[in-house]
C-alpha positions in Angstrom: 82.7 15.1 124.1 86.0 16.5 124.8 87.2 17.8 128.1 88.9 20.8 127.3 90.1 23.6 130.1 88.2 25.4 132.2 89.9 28.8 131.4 89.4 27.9 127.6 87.2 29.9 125.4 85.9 29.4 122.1 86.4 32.8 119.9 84.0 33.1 116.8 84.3 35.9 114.3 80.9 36.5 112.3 80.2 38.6 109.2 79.5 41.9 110.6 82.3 45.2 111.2 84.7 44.4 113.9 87.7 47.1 115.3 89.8 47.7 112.7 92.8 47.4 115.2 91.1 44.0 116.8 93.7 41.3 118.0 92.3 37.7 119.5 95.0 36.1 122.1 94.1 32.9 121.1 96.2 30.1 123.2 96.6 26.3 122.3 93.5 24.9 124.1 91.0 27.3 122.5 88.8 27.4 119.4 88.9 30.0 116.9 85.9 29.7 114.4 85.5 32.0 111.5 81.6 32.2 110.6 80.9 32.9 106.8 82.2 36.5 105.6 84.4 36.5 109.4 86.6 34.5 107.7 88.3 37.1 106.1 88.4 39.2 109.1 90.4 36.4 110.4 92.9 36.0 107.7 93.6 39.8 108.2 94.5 39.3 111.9 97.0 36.4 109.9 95.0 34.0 111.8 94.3 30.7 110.8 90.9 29.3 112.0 90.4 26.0 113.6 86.9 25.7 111.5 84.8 27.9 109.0 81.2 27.4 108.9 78.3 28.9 107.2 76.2 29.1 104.5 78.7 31.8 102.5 76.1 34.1 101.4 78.0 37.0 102.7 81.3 35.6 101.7 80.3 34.9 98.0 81.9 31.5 97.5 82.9 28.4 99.8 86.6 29.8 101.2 89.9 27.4 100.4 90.1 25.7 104.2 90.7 22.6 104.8 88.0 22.7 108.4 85.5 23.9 106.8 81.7 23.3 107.4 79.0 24.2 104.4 75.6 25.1 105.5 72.1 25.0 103.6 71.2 28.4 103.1 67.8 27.2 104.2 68.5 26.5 107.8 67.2 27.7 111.0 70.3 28.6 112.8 72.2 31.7 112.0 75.9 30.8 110.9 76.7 32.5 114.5 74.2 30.0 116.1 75.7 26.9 113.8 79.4 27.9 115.2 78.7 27.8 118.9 76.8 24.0 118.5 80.3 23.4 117.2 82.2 24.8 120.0 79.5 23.2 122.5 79.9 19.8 120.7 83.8 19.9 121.4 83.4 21.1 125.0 83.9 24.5 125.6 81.6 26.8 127.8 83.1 30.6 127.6 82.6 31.9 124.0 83.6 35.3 123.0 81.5 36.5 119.5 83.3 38.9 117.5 81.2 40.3 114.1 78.3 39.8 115.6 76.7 43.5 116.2 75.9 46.6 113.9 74.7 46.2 110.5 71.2 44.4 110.7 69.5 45.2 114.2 67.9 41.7 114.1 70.8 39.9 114.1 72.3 41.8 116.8 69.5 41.1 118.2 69.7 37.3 118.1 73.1 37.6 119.0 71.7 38.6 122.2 69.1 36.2 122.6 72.6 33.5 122.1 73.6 34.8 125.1 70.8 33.8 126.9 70.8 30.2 125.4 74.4 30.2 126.1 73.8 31.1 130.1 70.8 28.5 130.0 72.9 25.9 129.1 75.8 26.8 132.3 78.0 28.6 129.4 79.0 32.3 129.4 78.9 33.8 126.0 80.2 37.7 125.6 79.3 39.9 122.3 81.9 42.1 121.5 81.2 45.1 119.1 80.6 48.4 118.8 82.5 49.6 121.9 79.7 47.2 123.9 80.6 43.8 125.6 77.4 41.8 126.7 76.7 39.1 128.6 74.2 36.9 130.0 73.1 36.0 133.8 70.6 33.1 134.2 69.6 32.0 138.0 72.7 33.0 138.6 75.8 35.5 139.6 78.1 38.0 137.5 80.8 39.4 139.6 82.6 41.9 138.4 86.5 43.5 139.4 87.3 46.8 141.0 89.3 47.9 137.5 86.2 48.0 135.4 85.0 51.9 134.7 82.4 54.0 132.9 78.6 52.9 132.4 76.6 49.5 132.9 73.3 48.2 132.0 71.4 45.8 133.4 68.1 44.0 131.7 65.9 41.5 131.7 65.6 39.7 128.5 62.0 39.1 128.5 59.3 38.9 130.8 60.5 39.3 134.5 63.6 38.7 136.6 63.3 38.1 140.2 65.3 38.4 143.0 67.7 40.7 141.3 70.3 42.6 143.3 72.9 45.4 142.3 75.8 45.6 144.6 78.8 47.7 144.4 77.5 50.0 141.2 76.3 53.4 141.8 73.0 52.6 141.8 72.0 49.3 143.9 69.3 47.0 143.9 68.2 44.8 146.2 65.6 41.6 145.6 64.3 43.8 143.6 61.9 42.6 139.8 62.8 43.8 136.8 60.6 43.4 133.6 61.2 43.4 130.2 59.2 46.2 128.9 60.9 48.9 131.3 64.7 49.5 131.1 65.0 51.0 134.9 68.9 49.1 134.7 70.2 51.1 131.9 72.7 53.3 132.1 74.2 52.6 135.8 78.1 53.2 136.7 80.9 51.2 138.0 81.8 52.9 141.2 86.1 51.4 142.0 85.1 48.6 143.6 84.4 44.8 143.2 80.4 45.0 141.6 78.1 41.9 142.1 74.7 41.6 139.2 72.5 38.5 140.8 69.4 37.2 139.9 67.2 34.6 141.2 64.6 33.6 138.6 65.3 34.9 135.4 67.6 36.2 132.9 69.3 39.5 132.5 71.5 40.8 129.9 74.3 43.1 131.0 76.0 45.8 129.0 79.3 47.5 130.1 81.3 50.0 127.6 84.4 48.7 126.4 86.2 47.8 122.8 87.5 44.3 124.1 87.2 41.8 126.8 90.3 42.4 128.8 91.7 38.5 128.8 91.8 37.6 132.4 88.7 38.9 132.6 87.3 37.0 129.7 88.9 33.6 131.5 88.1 34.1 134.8 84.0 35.5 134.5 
């Protein structure tokens, strides 16, 4: 596997809508993949993907790129899913999914559920889209800078989280269990200082408003 940087992140661009005004910063040590139809999301930023994969249902025909990787359009990843194996297989561990949201609720909501594999596996994967950036906490700790404004959500993904505590948001926790069937994190605030989203046993999702991962945030989380 390769050792790539620590700061490097793996960008994939799916099928679904994205900002029309969208620009990646993609340096030299990261991964660009375009999945199925996001390849021609990509060629209108005048990017040139590193791979395309998919199946190419929602593209309509196998694109013209040198990288790219066909899928059975029996299969029992999503083209998202098959991108991210890629970027795992070549060593990255921050992803950043693009196209991934709106459209068919289901597979925004396996988008989600990638997070969750993603944090699992020591990764952090964000979903961009739809003015929403989401991420992923496993056994673990999100912090979260001073700069960051307007609302955040906090869930658990499924069953319960325990141990989880809320620190520098308007509304804290502390130790506290969340469960999956009762949304008591949604729709907290960032309050001008650094916040901290912990959780000891579980997995939570967490939702912040914004169009874009600001990049040293996207590099440094």
């Amino acid at each position: 596997m390769k050792q790539v940087q620590k700061d490097a992140v793996c960008f994939v661009v799916g099928a679904g809508c994205v900002a029309p005004d969208l620009r990646l910063s993609v340096c030299r040590n990261d991964l660009l993949i375009a999945a199925d139809a996001g390849w021609l999301t990509v060629e209108k930023m005048g990017l040139d993907p590193h791979l395309v994969v998919g199946d190419f249902d929602s593209l309509g025909h196998r694109p013209d790129h040198p990288n790219t990787v066909t899928l059975p359009t029996v299969k029992d990843d999503t083209d998202m899913h098959a991108a991210i194996k890629l970027g795992l297989e070549r060593g990255y561990t921050r992803f950043a999914l693009y196209g991934g949201t709106g459209g068919r609720l289901a597979h925004t909501l396996a988008n989600l559920q990638l997070l969750d594999g993603l944090a699992r596996q020591g990764c952090r994967g964000f979903l961009v889209g739809d003015g929403t950036v989401a991420t992923a906490v496993y056994n673990g700790v999100l912090d979260l800078p001073s700069s960051m404004k307007g609302y955040v959500s906090v869930f658990c993904a499924s069953g319960t989280a325990k141990g989880v505590t809320l620190s520098g948001l308007k509304y804290e926790l502390d130790n506290t269990e969340l469960s999956g069937s009762f949304p008591l994190g949604v729709s907290n605030e960032f309050a001008d200082r650094r916040a901290r989203i912990s959780v000891e046993n579980g997995t939570l999702l967490v939702l912040w408003q914004a169009d874009d991962v600001e990049e040293n945030l996207l590099r440094t989380l």
